[in-house]
N, C-alpha and C positions, 0 to 999 in steps of 0.2 A: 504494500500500500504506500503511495505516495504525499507527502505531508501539500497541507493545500498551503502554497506560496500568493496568492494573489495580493496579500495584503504586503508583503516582501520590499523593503525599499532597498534594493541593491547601489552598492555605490563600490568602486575603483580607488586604489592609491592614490593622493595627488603624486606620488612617484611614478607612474605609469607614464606620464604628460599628458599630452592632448590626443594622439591614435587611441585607438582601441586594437591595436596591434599586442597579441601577445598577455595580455591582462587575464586578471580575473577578477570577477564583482563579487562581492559579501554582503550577505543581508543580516541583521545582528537585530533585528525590529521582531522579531517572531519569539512571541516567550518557548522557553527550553528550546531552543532551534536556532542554528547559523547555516545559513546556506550559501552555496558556492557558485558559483556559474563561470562558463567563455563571455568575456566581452565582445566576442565576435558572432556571437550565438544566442540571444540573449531567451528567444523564446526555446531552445534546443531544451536538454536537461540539464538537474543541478543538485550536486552534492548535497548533502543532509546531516549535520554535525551535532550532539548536543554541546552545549557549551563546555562544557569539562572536556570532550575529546576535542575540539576545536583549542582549548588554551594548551592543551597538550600537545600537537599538532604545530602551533606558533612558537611554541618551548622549542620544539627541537628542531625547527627551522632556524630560530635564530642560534643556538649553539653549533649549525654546522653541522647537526647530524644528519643530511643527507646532501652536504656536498662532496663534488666527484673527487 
């Protein structure tokens, strides 16, 4: 089952710049829910996080655990 997004206000890095090249949008507006999307895709699909996996998920982007 898929969580209903309609109410979802997605938004980009201001790091990204001005394309939508490459991004991806976050929606943080949905209680117990952060969703993910392509900025190039916007009606395609979109990831589904509760907030604890999502701060855990930012944890270990920023420490570098999954660079090459």
């Amino acid at each position: 089952m898929s969580p209903d997004l309609t109410d979802a206000k997605f938004h980009k890095s201001s790091l990204s710049g001005a394309t939508n090249e490459n991004c991806v949008e976050v929606a943080t507006n949905l209680p117990g829910l952060v969703a993910v999307r392509d900025s190039k895709d916007p009606s395609g699909p979109a990831l589904a996080f509760t907030p604890a996996q999502w701060r855990s998920f930012i944890g270990r982007v920023n420490t570098g655990a999954f660079d090459a």
